[in-house]
N, CA and C atoms as a LAMMPS dump frame, in Angstrom:
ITEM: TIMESTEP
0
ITEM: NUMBER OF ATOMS
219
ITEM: BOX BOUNDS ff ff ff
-5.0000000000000000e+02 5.0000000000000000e+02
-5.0000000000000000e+02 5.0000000000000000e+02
-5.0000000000000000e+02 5.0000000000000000e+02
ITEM: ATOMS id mol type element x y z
1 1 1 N 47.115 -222.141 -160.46
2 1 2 C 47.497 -220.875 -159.885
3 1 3 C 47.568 -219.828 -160.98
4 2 1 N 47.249 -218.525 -160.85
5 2 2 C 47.275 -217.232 -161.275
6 2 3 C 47.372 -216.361 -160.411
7 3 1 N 47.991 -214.898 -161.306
8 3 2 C 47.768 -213.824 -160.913
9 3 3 C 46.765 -212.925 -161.777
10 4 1 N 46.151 -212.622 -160.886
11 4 2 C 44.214 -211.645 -160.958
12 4 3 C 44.515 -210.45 -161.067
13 5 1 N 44.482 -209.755 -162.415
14 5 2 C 44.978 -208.282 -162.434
15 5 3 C 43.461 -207.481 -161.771
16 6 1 N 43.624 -206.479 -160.764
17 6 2 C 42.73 -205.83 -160.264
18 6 3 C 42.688 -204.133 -160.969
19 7 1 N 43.795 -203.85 -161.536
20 7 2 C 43.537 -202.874 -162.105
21 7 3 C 41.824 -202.001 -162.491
22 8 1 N 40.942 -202.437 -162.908
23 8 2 C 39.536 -201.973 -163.037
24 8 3 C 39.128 -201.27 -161.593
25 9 1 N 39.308 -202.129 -160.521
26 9 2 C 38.977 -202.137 -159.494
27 9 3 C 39.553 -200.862 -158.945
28 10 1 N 40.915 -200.174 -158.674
29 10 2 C 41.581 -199.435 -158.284
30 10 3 C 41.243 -198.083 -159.148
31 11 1 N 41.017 -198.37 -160.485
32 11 2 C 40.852 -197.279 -161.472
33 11 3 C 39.532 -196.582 -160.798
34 12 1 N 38.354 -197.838 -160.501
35 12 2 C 36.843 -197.364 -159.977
36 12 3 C 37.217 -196.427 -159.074
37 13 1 N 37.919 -197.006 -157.676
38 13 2 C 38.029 -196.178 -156.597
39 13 3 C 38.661 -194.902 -156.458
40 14 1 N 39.56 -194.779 -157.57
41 14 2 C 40.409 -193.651 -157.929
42 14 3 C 39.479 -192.468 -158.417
43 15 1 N 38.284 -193.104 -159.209
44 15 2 C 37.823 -192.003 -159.94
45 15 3 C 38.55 -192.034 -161.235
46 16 1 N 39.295 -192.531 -161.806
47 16 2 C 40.287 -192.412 -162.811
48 16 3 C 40.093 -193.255 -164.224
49 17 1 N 39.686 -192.743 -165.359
50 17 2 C 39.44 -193.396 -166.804
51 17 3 C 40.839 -193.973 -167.193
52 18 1 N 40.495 -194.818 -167.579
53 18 2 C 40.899 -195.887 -168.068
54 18 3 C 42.16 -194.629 -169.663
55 19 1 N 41.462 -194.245 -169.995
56 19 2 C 42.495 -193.192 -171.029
57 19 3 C 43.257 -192.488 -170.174
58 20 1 N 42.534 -191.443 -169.145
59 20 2 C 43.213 -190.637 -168.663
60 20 3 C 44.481 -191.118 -167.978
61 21 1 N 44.468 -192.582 -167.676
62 21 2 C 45.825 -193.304 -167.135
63 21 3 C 47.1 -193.714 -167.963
64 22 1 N 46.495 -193.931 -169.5
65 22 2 C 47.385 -194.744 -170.111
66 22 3 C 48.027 -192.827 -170.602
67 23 1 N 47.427 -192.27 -171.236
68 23 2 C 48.179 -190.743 -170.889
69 23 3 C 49.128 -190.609 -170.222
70 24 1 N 48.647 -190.806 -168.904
71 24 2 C 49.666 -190.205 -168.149
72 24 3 C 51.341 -190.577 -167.221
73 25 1 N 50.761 -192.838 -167.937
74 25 2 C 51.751 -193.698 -167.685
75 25 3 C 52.402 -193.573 -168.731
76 26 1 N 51.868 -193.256 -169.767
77 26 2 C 52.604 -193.056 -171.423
78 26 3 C 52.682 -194.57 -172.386
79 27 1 N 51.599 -195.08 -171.725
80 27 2 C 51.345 -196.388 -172.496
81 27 3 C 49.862 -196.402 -173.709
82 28 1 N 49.537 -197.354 -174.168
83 28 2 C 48.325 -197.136 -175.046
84 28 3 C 47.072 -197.332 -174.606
85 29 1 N 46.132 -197.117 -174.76
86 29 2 C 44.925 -197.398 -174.172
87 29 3 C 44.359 -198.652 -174.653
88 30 1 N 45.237 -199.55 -175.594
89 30 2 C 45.151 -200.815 -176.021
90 30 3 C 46.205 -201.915 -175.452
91 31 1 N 46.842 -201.522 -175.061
92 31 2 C 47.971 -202.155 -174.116
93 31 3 C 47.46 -201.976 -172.411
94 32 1 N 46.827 -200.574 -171.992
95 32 2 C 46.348 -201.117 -170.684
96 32 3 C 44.915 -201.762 -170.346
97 33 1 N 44.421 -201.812 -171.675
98 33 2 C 42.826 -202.535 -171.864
99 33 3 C 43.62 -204.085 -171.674
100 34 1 N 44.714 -204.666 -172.228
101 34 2 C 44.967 -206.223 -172.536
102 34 3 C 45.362 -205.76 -171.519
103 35 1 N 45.97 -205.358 -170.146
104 35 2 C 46.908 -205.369 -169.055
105 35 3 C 45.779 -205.517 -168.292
106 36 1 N 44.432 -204.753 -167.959
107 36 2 C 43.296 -204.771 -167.248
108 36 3 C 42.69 -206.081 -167.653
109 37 1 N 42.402 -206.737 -168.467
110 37 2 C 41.937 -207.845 -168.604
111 37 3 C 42.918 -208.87 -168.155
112 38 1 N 43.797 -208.486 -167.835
113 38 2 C 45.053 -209.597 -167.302
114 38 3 C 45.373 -210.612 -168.705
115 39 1 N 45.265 -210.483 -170.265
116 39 2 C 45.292 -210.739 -171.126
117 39 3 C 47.127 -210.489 -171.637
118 40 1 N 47.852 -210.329 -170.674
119 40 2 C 49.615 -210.189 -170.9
120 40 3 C 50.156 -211.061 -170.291
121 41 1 N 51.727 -211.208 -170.689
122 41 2 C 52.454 -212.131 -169.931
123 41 3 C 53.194 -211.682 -169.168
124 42 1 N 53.165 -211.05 -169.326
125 42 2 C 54.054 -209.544 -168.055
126 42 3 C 54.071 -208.035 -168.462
127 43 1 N 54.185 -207.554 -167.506
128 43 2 C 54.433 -206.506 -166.789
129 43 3 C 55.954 -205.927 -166.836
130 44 1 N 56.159 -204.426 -167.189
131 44 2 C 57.536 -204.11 -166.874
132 44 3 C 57.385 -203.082 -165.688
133 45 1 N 58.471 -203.561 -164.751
134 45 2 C 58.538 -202.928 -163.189
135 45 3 C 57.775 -201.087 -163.569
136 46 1 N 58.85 -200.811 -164.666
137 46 2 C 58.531 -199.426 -164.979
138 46 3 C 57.613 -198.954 -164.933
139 47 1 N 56.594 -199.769 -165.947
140 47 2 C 55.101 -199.478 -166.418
141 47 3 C 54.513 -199.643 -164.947
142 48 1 N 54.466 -200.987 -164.284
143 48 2 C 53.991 -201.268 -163.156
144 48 3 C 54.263 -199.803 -161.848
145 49 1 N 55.287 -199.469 -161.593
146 49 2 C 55.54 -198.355 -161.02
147 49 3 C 54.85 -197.039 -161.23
148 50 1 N 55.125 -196.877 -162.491
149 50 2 C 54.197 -195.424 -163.08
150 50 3 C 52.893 -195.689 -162.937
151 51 1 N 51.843 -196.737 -162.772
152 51 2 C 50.943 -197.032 -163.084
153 51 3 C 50.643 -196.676 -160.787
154 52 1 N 51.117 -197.096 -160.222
155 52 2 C 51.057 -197.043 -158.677
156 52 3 C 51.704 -195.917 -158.808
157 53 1 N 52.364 -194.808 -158.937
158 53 2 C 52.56 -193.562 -158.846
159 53 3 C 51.197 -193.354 -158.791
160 54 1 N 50.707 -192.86 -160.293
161 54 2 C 49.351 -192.033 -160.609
162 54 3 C 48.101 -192.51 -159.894
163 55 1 N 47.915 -193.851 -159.664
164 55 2 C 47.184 -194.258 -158.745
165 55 3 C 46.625 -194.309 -157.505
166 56 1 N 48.545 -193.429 -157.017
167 56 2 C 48.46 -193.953 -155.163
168 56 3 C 48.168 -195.15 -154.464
169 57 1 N 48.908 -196.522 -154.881
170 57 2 C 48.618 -197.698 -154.541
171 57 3 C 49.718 -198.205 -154.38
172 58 1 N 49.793 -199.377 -154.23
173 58 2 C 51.559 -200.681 -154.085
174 58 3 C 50.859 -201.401 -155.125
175 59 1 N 51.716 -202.444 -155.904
176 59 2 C 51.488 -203.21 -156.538
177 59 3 C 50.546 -204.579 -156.367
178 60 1 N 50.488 -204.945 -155.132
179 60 2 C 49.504 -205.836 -154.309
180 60 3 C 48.656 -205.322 -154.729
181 61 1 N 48.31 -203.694 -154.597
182 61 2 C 46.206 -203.523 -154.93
183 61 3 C 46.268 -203.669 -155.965
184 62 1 N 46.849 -203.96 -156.659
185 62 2 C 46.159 -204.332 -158.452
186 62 3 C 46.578 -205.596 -158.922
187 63 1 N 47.57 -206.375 -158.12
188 63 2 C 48.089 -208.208 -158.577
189 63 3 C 47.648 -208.619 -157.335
190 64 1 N 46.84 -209.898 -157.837
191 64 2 C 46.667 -211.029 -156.342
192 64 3 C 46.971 -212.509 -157.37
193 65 1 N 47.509 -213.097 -156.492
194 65 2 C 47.69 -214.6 -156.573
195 65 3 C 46.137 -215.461 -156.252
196 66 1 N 45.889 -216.216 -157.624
197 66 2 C 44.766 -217.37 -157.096
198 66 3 C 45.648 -218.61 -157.134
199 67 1 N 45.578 -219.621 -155.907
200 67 2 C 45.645 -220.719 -156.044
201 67 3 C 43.954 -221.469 -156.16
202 68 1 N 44.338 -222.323 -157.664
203 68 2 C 42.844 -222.886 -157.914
204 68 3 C 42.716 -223.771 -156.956
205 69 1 N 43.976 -225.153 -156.676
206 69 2 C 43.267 -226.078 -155.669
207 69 3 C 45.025 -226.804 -155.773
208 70 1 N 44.69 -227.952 -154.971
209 70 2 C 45.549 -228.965 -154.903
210 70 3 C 46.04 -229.474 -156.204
211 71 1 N 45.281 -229.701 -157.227
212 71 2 C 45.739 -230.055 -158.281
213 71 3 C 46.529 -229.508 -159.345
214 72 1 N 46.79 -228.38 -158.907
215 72 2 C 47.069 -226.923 -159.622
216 72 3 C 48.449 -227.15 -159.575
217 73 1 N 48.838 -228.12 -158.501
218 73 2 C 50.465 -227.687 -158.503
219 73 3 C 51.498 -228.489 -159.258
């Protein structure tokens, strides 16, 4: 099991660069590059919030849960 950061995906539909976000969440554009690659171990609500502000989204459009299989658990 994982969670699948979709972030890229939401940024596409937004119209919205990848800089012009970390600007305006007030994070780095090297911290939301490892956050978009799902390359972190978490997330702070905060960041997560500001990030669905500027977006116009819930947190669901950018985290999904994979379950790999039966063996996973």
């Amino acid at each position: 099991m994982r969670i699948v950061v979709r972030l890229d995906v939401m940024l596409a539909r937004r119209k919205v660069s990848s800089k012009d976000l970390a600007a305006r969440v007030g994070i780095t554009e090297a911290n939301l590059s490892l956050l978009k690659r799902g390359h972190v171990k978490g997330v702070r609500f905060e960041t997560l919030a500001r990030i669905c502000r500027e977006l116009d989204c819930q947190p669901g459009d950018l985290l999904e849960y994979e379950d790999d299989g039966p063996g996973d658990r």
